[in-house]
PDB file of N, CA, C and O in Angstrom, chain B, residues numbered from 101:
ATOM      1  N   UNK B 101      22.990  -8.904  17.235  1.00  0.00           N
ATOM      2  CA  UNK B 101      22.702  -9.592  15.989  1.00  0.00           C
ATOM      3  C   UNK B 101      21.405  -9.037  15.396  1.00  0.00           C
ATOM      4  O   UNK B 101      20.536  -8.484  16.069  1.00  0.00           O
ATOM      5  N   UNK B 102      21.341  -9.289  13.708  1.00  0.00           N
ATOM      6  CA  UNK B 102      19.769  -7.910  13.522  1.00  0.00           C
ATOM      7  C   UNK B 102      19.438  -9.378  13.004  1.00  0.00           C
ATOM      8  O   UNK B 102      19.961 -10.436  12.654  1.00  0.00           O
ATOM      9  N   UNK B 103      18.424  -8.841  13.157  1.00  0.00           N
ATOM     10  CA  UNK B 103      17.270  -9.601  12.691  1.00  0.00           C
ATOM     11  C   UNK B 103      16.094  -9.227  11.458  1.00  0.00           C
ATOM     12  O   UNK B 103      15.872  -8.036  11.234  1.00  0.00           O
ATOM     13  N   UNK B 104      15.421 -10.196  10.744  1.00  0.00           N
ATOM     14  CA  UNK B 104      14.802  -9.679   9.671  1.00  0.00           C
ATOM     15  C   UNK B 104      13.376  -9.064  10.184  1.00  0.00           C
ATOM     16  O   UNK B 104      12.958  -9.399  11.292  1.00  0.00           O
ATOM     17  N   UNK B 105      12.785  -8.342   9.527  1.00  0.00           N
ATOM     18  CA  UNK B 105      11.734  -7.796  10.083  1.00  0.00           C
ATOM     19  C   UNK B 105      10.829  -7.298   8.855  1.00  0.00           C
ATOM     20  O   UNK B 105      11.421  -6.603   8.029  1.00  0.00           O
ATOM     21  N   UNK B 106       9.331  -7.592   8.605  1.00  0.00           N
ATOM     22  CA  UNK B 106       8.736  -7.133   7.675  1.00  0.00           C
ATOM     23  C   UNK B 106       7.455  -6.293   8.187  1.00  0.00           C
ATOM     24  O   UNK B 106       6.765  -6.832   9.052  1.00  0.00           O
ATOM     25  N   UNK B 107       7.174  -5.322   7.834  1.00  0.00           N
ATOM     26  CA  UNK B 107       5.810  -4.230   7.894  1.00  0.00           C
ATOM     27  C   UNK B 107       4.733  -4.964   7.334  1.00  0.00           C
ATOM     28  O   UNK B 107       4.947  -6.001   6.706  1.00  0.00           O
ATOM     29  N   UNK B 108       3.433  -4.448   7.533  1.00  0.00           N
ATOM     30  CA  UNK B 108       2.387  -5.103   6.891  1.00  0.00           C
ATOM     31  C   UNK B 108       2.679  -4.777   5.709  1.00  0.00           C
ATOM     32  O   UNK B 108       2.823  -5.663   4.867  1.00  0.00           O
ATOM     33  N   UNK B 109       2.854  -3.229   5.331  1.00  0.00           N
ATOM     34  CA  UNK B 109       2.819  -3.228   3.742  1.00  0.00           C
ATOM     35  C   UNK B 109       3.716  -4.126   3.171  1.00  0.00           C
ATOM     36  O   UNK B 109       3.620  -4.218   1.947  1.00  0.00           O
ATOM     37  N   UNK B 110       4.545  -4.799   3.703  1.00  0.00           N
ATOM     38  CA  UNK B 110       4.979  -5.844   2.988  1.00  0.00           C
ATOM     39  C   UNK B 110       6.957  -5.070   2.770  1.00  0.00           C
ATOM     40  O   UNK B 110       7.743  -5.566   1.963  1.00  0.00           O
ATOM     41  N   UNK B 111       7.240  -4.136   3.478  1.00  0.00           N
ATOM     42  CA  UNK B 111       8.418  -3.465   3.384  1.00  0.00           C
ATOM     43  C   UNK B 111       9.229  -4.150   4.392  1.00  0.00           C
ATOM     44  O   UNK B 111       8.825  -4.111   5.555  1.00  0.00           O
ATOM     45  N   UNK B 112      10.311  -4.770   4.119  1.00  0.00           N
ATOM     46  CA  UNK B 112      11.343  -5.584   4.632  1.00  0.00           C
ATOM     47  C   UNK B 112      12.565  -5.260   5.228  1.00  0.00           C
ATOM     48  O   UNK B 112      13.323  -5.502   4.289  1.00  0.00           O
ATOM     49  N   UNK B 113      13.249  -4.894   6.110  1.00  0.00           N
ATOM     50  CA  UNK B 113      14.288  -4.517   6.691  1.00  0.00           C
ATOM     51  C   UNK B 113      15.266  -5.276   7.282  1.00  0.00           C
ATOM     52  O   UNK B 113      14.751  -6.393   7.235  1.00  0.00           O
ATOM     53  N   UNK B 114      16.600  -5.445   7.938  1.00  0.00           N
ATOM     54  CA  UNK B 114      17.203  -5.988   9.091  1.00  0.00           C
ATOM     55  C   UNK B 114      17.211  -5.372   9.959  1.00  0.00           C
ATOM     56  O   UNK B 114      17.326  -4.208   9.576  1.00  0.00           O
ATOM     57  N   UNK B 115      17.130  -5.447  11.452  1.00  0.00           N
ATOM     58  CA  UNK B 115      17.556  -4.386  12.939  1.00  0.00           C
ATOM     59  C   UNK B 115      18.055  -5.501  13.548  1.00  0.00           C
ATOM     60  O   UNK B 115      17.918  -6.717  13.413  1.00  0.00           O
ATOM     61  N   UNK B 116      19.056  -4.297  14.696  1.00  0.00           N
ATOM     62  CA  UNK B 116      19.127  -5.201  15.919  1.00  0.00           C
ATOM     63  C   UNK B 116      18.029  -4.384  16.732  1.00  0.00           C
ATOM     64  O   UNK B 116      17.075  -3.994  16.059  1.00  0.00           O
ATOM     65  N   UNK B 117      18.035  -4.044  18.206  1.00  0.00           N
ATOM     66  CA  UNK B 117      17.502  -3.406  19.216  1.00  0.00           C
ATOM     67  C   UNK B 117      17.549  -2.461  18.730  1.00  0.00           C
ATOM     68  O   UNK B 117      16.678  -2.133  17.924  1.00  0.00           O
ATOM     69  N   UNK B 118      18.767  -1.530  19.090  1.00  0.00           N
ATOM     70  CA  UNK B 118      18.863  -0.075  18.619  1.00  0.00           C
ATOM     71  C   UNK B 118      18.565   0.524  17.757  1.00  0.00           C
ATOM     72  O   UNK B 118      18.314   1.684  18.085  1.00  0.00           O
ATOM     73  N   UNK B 119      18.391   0.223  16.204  1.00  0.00           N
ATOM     74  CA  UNK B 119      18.142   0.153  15.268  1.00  0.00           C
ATOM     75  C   UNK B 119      16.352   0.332  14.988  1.00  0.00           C
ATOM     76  O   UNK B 119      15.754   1.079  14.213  1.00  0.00           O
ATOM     77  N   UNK B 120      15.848  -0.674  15.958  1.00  0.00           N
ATOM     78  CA  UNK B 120      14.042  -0.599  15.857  1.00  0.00           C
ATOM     79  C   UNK B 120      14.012   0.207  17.182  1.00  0.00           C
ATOM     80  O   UNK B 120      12.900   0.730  17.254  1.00  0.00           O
ATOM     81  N   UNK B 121      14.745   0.515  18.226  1.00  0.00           N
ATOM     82  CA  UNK B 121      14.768   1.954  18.766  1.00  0.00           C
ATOM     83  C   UNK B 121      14.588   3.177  18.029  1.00  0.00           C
ATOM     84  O   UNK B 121      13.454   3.641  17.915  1.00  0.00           O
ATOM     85  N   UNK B 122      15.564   3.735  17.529  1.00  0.00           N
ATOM     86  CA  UNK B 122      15.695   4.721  16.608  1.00  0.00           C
ATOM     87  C   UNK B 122      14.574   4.507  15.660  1.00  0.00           C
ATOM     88  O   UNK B 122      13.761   5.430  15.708  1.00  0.00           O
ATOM     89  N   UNK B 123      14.333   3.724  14.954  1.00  0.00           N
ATOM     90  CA  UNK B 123      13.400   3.339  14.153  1.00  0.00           C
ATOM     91  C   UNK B 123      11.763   3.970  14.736  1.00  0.00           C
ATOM     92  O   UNK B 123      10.864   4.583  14.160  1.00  0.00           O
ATOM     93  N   UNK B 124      11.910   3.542  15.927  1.00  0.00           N
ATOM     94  CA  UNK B 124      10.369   3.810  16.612  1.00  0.00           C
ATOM     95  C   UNK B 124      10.227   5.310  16.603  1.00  0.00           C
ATOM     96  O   UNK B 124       9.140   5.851  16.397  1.00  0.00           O
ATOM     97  N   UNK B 125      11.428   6.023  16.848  1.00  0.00           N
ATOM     98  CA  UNK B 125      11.218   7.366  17.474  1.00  0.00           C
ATOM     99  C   UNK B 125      11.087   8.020  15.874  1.00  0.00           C
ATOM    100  O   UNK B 125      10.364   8.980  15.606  1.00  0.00           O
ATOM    101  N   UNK B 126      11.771   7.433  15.080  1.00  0.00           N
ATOM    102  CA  UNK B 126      11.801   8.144  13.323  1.00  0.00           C
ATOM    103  C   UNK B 126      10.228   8.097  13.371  1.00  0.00           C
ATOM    104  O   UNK B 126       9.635   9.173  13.294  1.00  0.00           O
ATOM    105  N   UNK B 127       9.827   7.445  13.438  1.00  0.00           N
ATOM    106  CA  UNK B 127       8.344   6.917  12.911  1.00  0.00           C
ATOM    107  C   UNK B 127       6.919   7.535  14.368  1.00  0.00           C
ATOM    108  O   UNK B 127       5.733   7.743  14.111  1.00  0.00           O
ATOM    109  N   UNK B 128       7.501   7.663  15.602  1.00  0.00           N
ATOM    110  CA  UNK B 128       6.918   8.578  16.162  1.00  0.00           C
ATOM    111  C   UNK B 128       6.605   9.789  15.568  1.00  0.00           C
ATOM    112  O   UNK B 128       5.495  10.305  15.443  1.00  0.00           O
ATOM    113  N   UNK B 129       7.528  10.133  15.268  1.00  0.00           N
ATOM    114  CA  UNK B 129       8.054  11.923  14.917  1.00  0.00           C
ATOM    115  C   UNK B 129       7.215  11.872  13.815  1.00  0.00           C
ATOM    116  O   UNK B 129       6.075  12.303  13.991  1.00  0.00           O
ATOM    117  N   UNK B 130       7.541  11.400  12.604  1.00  0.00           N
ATOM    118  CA  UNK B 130       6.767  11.325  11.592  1.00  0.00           C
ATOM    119  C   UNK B 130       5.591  11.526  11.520  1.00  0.00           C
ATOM    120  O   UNK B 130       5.003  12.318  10.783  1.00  0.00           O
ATOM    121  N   UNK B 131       4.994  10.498  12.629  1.00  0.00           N
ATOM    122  CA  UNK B 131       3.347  10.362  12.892  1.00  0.00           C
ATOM    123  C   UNK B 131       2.705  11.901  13.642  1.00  0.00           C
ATOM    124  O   UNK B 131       1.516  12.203  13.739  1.00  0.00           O
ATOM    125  N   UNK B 132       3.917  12.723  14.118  1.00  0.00           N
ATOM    126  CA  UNK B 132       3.564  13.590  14.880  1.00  0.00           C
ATOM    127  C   UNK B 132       3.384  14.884  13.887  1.00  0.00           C
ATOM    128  O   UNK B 132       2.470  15.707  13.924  1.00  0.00           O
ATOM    129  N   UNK B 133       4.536  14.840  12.962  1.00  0.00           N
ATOM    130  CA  UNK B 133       4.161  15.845  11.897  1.00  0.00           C
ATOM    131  C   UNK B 133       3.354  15.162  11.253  1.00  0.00           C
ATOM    132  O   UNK B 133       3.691  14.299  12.063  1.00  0.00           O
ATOM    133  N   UNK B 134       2.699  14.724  10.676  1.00  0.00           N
ATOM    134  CA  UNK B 134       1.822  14.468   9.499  1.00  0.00           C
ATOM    135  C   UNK B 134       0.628  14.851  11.009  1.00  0.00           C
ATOM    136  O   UNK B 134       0.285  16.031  10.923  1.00  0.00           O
ATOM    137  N   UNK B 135       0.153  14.331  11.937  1.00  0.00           N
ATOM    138  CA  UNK B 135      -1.296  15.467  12.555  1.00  0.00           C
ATOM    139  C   UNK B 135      -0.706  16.516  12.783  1.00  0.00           C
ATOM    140  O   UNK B 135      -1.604  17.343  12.621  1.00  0.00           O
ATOM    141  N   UNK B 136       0.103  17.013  13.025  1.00  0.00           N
ATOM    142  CA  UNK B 136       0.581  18.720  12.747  1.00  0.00           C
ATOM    143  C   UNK B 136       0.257  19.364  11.366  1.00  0.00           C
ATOM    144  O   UNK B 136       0.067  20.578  11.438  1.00  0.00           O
ATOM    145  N   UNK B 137       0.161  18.864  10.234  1.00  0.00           N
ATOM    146  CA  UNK B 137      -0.171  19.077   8.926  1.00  0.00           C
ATOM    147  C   UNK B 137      -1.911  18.864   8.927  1.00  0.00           C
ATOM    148  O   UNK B 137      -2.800  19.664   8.635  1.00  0.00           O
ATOM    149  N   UNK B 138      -1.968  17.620   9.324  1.00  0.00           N
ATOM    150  CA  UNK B 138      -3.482  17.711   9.430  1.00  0.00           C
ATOM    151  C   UNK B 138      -4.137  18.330  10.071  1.00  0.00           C
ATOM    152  O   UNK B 138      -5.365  18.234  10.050  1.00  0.00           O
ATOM    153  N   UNK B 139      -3.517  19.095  10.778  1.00  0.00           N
ATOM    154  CA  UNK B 139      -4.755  20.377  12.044  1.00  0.00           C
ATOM    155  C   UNK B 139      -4.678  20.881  11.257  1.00  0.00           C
ATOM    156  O   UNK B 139      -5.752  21.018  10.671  1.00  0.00           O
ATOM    157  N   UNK B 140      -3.381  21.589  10.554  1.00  0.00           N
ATOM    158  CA  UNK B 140      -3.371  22.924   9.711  1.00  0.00           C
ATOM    159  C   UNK B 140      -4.346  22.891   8.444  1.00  0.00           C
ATOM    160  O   UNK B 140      -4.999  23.898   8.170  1.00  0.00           O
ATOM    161  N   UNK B 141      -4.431  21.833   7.740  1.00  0.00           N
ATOM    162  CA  UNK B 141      -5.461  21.714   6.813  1.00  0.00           C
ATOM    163  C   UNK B 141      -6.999  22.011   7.749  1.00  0.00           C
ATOM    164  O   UNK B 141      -7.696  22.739   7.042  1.00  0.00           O
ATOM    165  N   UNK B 142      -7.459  21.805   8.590  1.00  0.00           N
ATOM    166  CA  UNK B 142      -8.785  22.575   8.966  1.00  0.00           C
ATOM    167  C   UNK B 142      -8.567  23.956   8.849  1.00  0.00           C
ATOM    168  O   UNK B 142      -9.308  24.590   8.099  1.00  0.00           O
ATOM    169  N   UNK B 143      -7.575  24.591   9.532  1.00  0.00           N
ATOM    170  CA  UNK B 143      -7.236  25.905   8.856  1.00  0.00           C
ATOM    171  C   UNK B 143      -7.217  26.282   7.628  1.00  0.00           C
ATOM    172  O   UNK B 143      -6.830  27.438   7.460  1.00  0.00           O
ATOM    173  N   UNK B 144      -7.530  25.645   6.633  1.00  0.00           N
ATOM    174  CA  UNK B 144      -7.119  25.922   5.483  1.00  0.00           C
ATOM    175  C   UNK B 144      -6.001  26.417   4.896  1.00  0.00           C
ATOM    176  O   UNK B 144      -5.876  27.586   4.531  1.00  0.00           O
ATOM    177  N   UNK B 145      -5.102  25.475   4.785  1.00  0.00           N
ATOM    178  CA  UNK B 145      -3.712  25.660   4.473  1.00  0.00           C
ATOM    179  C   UNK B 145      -3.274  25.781   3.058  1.00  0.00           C
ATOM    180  O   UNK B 145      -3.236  24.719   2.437  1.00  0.00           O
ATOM    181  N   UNK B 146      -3.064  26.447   2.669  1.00  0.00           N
ATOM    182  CA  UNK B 146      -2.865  27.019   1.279  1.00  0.00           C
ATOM    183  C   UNK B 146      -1.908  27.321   0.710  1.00  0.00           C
ATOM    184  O   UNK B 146      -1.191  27.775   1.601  1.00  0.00           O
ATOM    185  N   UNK B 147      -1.121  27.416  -0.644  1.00  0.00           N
ATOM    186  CA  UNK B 147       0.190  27.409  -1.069  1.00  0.00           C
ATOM    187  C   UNK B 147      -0.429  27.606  -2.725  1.00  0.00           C
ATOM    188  O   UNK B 147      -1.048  26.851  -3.474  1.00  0.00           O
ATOM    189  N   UNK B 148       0.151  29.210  -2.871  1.00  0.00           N
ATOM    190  CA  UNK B 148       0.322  29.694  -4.337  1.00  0.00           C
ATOM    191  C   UNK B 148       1.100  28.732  -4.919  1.00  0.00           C
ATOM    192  O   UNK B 148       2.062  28.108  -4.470  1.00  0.00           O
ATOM    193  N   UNK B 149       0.463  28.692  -6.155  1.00  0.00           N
ATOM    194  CA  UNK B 149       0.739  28.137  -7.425  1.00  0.00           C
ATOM    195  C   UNK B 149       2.195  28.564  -8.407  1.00  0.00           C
ATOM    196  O   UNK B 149       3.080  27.955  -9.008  1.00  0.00           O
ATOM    197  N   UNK B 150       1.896  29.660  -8.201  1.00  0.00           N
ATOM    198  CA  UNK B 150       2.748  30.886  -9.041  1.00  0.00           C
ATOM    199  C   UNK B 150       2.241  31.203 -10.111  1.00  0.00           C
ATOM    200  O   UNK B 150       2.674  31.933 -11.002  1.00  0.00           O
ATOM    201  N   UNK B 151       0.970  30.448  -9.992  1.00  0.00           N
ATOM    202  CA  UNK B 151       0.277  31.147 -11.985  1.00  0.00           C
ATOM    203  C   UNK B 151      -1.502  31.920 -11.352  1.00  0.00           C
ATOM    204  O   UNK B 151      -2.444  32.270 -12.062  1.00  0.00           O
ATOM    205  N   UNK B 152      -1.421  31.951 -10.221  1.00  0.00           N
ATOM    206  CA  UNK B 152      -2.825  33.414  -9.435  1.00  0.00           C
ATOM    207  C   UNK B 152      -3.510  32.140  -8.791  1.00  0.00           C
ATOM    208  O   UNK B 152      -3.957  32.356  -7.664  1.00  0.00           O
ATOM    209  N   UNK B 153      -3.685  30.841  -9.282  1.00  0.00           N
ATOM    210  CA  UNK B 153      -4.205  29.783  -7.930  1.00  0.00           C
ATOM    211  C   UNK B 153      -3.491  29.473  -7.266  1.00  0.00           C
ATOM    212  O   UNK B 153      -2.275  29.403  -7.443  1.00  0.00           O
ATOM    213  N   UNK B 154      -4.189  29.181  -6.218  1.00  0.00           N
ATOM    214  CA  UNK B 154      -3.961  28.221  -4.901  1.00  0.00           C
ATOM    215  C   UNK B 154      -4.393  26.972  -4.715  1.00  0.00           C
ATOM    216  O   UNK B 154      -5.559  26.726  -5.025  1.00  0.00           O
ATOM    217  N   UNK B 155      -3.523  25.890  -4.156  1.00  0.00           N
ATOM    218  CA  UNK B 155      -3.840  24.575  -3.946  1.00  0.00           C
ATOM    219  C   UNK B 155      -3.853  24.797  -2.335  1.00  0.00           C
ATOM    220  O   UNK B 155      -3.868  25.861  -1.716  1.00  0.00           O
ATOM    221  N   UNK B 156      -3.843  23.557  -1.884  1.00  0.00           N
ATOM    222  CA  UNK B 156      -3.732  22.821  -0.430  1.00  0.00           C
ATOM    223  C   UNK B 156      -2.470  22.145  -0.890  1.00  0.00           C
ATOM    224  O   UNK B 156      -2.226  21.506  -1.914  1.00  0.00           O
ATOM    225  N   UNK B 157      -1.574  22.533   0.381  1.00  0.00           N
ATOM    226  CA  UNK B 157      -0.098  21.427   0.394  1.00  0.00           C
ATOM    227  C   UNK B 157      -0.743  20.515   0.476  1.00  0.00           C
ATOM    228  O   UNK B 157      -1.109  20.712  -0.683  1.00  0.00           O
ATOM    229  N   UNK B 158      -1.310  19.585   0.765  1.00  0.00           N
ATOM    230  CA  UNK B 158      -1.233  17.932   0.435  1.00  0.00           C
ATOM    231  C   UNK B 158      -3.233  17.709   0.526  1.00  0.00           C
ATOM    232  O   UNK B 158      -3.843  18.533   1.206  1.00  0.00           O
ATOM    233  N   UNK B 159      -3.942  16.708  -0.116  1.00  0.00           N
ATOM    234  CA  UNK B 159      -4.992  16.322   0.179  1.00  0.00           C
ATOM    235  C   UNK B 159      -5.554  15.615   1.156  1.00  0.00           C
ATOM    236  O   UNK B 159      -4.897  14.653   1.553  1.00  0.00           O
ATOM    237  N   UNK B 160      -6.777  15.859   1.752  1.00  0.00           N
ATOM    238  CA  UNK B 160      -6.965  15.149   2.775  1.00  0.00           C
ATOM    239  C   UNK B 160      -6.367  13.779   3.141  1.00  0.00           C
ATOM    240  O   UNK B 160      -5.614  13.368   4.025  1.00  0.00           O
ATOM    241  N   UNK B 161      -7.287  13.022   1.660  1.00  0.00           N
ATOM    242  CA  UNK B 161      -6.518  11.480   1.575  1.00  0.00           C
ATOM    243  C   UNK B 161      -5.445  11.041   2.273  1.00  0.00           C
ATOM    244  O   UNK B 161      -5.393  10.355   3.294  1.00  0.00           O
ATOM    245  N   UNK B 162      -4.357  11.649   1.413  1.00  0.00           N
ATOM    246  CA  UNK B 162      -2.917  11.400   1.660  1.00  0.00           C
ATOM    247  C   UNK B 162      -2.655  11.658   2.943  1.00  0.00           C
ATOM    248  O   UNK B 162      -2.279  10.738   3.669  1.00  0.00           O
ATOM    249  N   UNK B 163      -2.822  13.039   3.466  1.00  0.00           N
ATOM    250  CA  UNK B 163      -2.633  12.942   5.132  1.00  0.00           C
ATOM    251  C   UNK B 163      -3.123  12.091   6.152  1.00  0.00           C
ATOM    252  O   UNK B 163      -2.662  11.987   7.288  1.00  0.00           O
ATOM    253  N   UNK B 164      -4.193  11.428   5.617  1.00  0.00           N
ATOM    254  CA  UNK B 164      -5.169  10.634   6.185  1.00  0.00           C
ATOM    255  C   UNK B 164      -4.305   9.355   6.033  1.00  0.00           C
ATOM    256  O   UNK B 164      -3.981   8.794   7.080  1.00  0.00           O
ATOM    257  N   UNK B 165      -3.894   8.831   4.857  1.00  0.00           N
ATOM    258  CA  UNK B 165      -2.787   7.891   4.531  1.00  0.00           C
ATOM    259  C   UNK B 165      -1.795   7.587   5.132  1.00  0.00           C
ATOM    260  O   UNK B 165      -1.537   6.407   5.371  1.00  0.00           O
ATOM    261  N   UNK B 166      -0.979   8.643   5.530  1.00  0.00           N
ATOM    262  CA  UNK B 166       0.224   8.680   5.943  1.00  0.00           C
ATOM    263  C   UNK B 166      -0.039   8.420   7.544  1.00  0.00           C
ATOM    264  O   UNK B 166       0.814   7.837   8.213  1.00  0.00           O
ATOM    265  N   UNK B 167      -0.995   8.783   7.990  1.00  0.00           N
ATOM    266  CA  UNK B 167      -1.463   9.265   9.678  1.00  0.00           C
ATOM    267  C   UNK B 167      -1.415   7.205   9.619  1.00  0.00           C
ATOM    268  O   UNK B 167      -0.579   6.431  10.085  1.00  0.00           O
ATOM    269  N   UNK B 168      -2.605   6.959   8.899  1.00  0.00           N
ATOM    270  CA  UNK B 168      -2.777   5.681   9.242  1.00  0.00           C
ATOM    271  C   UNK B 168      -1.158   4.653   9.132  1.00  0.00           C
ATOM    272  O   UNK B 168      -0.702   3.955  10.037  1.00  0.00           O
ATOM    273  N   UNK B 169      -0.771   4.788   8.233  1.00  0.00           N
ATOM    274  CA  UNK B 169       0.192   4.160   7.787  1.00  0.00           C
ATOM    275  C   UNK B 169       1.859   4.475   8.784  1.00  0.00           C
ATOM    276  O   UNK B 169       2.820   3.807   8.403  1.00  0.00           O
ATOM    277  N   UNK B 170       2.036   5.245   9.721  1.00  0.00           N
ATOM    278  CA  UNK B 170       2.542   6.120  10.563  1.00  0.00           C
ATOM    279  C   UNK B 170       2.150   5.300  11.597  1.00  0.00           C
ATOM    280  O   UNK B 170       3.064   4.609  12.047  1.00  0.00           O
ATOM    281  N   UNK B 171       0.913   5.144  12.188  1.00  0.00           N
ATOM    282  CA  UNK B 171       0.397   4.749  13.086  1.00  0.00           C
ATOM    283  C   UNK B 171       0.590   3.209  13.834  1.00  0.00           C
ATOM    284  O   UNK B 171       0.803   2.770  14.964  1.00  0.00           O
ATOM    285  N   UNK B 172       0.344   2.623  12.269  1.00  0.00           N
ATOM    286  CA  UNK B 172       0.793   1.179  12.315  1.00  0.00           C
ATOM    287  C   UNK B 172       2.053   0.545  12.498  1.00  0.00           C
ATOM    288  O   UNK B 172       2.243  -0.482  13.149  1.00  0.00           O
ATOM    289  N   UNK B 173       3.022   1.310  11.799  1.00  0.00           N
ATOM    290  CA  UNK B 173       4.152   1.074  11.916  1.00  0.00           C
ATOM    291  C   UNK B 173       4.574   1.457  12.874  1.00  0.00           C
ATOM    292  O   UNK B 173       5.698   0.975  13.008  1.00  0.00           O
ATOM    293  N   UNK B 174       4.271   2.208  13.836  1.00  0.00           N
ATOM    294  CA  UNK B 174       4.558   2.485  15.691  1.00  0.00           C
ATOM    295  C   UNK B 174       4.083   1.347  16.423  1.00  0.00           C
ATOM    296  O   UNK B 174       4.902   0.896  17.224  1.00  0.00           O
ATOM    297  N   UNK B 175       2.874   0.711  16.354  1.00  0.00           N
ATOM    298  CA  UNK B 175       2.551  -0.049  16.981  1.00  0.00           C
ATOM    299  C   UNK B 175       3.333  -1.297  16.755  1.00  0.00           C
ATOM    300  O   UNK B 175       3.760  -1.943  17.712  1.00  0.00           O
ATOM    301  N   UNK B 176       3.518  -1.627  15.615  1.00  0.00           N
ATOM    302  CA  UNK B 176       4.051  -2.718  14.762  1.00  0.00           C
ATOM    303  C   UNK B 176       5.489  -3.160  15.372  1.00  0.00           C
ATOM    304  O   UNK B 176       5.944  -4.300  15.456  1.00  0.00           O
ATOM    305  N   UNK B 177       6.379  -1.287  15.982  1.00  0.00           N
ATOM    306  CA  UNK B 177       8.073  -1.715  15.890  1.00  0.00           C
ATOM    307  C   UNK B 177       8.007  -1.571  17.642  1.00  0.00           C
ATOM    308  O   UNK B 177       9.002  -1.737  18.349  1.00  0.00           O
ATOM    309  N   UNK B 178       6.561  -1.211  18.201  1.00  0.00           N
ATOM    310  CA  UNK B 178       6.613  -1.081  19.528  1.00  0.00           C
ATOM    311  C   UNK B 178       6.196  -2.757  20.195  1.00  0.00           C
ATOM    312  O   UNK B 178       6.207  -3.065  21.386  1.00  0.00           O
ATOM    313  N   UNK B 179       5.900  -3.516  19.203  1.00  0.00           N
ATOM    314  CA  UNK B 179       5.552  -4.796  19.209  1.00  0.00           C
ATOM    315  C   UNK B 179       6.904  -5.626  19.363  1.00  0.00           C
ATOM    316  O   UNK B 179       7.294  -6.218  20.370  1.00  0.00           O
ATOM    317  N   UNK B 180       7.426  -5.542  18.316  1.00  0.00           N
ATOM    318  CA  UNK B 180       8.517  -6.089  17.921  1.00  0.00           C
ATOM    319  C   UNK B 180       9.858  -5.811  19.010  1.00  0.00           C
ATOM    320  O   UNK B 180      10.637  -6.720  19.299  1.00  0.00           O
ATOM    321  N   UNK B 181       9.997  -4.282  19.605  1.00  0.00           N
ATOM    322  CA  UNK B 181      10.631  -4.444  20.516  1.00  0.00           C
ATOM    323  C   UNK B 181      10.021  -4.985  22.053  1.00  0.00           C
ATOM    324  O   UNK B 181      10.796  -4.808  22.992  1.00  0.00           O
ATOM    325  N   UNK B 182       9.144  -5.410  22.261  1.00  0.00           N
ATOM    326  CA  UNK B 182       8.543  -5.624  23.600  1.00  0.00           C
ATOM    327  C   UNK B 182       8.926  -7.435  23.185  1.00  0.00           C
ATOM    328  O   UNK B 182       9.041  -8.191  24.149  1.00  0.00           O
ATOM    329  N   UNK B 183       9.075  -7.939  21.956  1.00  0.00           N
ATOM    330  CA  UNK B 183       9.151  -8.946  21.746  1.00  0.00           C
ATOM    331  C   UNK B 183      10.621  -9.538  21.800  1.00  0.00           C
ATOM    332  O   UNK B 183      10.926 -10.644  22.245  1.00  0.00           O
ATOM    333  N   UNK B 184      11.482  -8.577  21.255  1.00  0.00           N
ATOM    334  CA  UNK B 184      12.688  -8.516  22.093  1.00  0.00           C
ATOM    335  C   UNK B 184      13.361  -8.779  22.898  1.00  0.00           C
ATOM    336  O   UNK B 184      14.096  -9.762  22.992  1.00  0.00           O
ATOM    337  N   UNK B 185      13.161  -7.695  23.790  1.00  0.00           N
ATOM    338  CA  UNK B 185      13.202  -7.899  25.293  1.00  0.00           C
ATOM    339  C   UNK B 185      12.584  -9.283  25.987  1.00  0.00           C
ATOM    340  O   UNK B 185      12.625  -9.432  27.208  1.00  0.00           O
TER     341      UNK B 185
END
């Protein structure tokens, strides 16, 4: 049977078990590329424009954003299943 479930940001879902299983590992992974992106930005990671500049694929911020926001929501669905069980 799923059950309702809300994130801090306020994002609302149904799961059963399996569901915030899979869920955890989506949101592992996630959290794992976004600091894979963020090492590479100390490298200075760079991506032509096509008009002779260069940007950075994404700004600190945002990676910084996503890391946090990634983070929480692991703890959050690793909560929720221990609560589960």
């Amino acid at each position: 049977m799923k059950k309702r479930f809300t994130f801090s940001t306020g994002e609302h879902f149904e799961a059963d078990l399996e569901d915030l299983q899979r869920l955890l590992s989506d949101n592992k992974q996630y959290l794992e590329n976004y600091e894979e992106v963020f090492s590479s930005l100390e490298d200075d990671d760079y991506v032509a424009r096509g008009n002779g500049f260069c940007d950075r694929k994404y700004s600190d911020d945002f990676i910084e954003g996503q890391l946090e926001k990634y983070a929480q929501r692991v703890k959050e669905i690793q909560k929720w299943i221990i609560e589960w069980e």
